[in-house]
C-alpha positions in Angstrom: 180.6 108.3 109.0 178.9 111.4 106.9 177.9 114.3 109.6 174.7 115.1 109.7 173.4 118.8 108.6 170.7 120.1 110.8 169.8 123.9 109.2 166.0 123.6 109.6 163.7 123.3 112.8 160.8 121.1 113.1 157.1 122.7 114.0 154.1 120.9 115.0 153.4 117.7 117.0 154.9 114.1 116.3 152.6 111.2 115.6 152.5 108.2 117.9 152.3 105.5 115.5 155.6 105.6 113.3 156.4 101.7 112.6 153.7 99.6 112.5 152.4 100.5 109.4 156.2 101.1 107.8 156.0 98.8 105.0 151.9 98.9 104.1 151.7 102.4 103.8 153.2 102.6 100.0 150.6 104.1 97.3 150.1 100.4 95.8 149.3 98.6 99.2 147.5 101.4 101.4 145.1 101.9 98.1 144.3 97.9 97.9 145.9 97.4 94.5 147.7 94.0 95.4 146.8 91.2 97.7 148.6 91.5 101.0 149.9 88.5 102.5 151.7 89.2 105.6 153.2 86.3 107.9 154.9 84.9 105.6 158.2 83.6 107.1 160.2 82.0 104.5 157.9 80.9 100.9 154.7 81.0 100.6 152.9 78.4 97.2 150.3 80.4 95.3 148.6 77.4 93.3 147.3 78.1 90.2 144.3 76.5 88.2 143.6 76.1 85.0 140.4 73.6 83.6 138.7 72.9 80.5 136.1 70.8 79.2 134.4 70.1 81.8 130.7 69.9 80.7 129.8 66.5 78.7 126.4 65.5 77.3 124.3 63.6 79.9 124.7 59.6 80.5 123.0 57.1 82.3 126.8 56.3 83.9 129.8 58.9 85.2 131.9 59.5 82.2 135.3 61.1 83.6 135.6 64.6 81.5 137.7 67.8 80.9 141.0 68.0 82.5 143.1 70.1 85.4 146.1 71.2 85.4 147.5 72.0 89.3 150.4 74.6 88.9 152.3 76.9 91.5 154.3 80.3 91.7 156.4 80.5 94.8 156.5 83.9 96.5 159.6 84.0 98.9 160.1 87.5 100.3 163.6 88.8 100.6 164.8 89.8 103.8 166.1 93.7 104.1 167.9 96.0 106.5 168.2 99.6 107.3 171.7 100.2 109.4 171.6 104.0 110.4 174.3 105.5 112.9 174.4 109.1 114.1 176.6 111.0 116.9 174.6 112.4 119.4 177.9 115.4 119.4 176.3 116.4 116.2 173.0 117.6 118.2 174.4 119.4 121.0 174.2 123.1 119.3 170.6 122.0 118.0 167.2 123.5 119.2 166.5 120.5 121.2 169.8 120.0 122.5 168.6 120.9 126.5 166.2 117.4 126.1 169.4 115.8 125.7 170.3 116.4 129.3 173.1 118.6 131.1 175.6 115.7 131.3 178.6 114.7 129.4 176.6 111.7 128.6 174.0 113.0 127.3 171.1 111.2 124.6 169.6 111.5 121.3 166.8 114.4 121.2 163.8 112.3 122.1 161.6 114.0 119.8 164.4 113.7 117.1 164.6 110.1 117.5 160.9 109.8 116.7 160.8 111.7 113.8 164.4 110.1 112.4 162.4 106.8 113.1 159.1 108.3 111.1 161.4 109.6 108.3 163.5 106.3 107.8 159.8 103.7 107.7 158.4 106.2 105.4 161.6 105.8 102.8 161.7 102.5 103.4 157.7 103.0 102.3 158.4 104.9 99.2 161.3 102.3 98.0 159.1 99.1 98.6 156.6 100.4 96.1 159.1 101.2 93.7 160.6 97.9 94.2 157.0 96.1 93.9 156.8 97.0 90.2 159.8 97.5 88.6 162.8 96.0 91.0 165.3 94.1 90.2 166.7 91.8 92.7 170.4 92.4 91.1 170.2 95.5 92.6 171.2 95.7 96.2 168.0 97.1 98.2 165.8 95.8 95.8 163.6 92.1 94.8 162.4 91.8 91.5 159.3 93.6 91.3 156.0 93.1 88.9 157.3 94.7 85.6 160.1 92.4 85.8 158.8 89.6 86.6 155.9 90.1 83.8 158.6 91.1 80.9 160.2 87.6 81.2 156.9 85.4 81.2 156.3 84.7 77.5 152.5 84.0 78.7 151.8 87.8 79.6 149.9 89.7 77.0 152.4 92.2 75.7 151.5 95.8 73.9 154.2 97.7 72.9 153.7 101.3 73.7 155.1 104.2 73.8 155.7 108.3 75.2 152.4 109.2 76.6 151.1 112.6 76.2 147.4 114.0 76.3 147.5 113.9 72.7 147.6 110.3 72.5 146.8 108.3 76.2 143.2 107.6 75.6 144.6 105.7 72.3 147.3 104.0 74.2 144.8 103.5 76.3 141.9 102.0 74.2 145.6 99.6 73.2 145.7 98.1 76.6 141.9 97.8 76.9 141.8 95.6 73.5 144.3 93.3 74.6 142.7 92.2 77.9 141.7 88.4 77.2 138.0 87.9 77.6 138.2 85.8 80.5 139.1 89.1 82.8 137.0 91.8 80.6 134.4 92.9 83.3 136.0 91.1 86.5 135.1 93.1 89.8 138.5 93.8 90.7 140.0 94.4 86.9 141.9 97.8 87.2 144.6 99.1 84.9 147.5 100.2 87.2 148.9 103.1 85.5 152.1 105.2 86.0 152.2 108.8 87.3 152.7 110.4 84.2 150.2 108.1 81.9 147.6 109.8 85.3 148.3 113.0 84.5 147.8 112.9 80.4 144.8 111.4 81.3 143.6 114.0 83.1 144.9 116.6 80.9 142.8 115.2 78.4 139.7 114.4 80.0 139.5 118.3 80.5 140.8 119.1 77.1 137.6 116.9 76.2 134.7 119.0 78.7 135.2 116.1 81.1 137.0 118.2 83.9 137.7 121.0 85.0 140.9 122.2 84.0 141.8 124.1 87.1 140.0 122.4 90.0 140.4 118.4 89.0 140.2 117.5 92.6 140.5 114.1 94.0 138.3 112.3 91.9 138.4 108.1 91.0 139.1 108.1 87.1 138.0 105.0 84.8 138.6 104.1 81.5 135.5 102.5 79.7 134.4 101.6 83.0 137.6 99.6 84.4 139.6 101.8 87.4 142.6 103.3 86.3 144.9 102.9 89.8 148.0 105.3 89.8 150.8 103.1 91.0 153.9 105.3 92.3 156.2 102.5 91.6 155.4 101.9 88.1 158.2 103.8 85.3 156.9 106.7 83.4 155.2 104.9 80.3 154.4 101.5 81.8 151.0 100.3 82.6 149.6 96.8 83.7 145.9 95.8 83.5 145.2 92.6 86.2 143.0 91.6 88.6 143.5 92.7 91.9 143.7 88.8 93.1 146.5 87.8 90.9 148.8 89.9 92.2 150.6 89.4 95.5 152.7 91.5 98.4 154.5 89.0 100.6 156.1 90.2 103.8 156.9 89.0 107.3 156.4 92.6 108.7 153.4 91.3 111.0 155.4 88.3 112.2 156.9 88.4 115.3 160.7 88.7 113.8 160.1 92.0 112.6 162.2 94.4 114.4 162.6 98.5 114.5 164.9 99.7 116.9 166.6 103.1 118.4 170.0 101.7 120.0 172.0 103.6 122.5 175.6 102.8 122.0 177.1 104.2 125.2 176.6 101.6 127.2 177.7 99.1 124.8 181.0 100.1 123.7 181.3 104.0 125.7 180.4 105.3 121.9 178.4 108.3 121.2 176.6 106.8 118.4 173.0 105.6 118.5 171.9 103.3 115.7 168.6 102.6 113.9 168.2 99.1 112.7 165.2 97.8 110.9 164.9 94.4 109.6 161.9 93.0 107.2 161.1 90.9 104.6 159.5 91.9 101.1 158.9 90.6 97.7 155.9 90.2 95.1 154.2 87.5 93.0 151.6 87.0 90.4 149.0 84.4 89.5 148.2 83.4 86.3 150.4 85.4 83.8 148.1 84.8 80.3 145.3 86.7 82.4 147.5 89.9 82.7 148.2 93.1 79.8 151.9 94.6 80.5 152.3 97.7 78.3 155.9 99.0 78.2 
């Protein structure tokens, strides 16, 4: 077991609230740019829709018209774990080692212990929006995310693209923007999910432009031709997605009762002095109707 190196000291007051909001606290989820469904225990159907012709000219009698085609994606999170052992020997010298008590059996730094618990659902955060777009459930840790998903549905609407500078992102762009089928062109929740670096050549150029200011940006929304750009975290450098909001889906069982974080004591298990943190949840992602969304890669 790797020994843990403590050479820095933590100031400032822990928060209360570490777990609950573990997994919905990546950029993509706490921002609203996927539909949440929580609860979901083992599979969940998403139906899908599709009709057409369904206006006829008017008749004295009902003339049966159009047609509908009833078809489903399943979204089945993936259950995960986080197994974490430490030796509370390895704190004794700390600056919190007195809260660990005077006795040979002593216990974890309780204040530690929070903030180990804090640190470990706030990876577990940042690696569940990387897995939500580009995963890959060959991968231990990971389920296949978005990107993945997208690349091997021959109904998405591909664009090739390419490096992304300031020199050439409100081209690539304009590319993505073009390709959007006219069925989704001007829906409420339309947004182009962009990655990180695609963000920041937009910016760069907006202020190159007279848009911004250079120097003092600040936290404003950006838009492209009046559709959101949303920075996803998660997606690679060079990748962007245009979709609706609604046909893209975050299942988890995180709000189900099975969910489970704990901090376990081994002492009085098997006379160890190791003390575990095990966290168990379920993850995965889905999309709707594939012919409705843009991947650019």
């Amino acid at each position: 077991m790797p020994t843990p190196s403590i050479t820095t000291t933590y100031a400032g007051e822990f928060a209360g609230k570490y777990i609950s909001a573990a997994l919905l606290s990546g950029n993509t989820i706490a921002n609203g740019g996927i539909t949440v469904k929580p609860n979901v225990k083992y599979k969940e159907v998403v139906k899908k829709v599709a009709t057409s012709g369904l206006i006829g000219n008017a008749s004295c009698d009902f003339t049966d018209a159009g047609s509908l085609t009833l078809t489903e994606r399943i979204l089945q999170p993936e259950e995960f774990q986080v197994n974490l052992e430490l030796c509370k020997k390895d704190f004794r010298s700390d600056w919190e080692a007195v809260q660990m008590g005077y006795s040979a059996y002593d216990n974890l730094p309780p204040k530690f212990a929070d903030f180990l618990i804090g640190h470990v659902a706030a990876k577990v955060a940042e690696q569940t929006e990387q897995n939500i777009w580009q995963g890959t459930d060959a991968t231990a840790g990971e389920f296949d995310g978005l990107a993945t998903l997208l690349a091997a549905d021959s109904d998405v609407v591909d664009v090739t693209g390419t490096t992304v500078t300031s020199s050439n992102v409100i081209a690539e762009l304009g590319k993505i923007v073009d390709a959007i089928p006219s069925a989704v062109y001007g829906k409420e929740d339309l947004k182009i999910y962009v990655s990180s670096n695609i963000a920041k050549a937009y910016v760069s150029a907006q202020a190159a432009l007279g848009y911004r200011d250079l120097y003092h940006v600040g936290k404003t929304e950006m838009n492209f031709q009046g559709i959101p750009l949303f920075v996803a975290n998660g997606l690679a450098d060079n990748d962007a997605v245009a979709a609706e909001t609604s046909n893209l889906y975050f299942g988890t069982g995180l709000l189900a009762d099975h969910n489970e974080v704990k901090v376990i004591d081994m002492a009085d298990l098997d006379g160890s002095q190791n003390v575990r943190i095990v966290m168990r949840f379920t993850a995965g992602v889905q999309y709707g109707i594939g012919s409705d969304i843009v991947l650019y890669t």
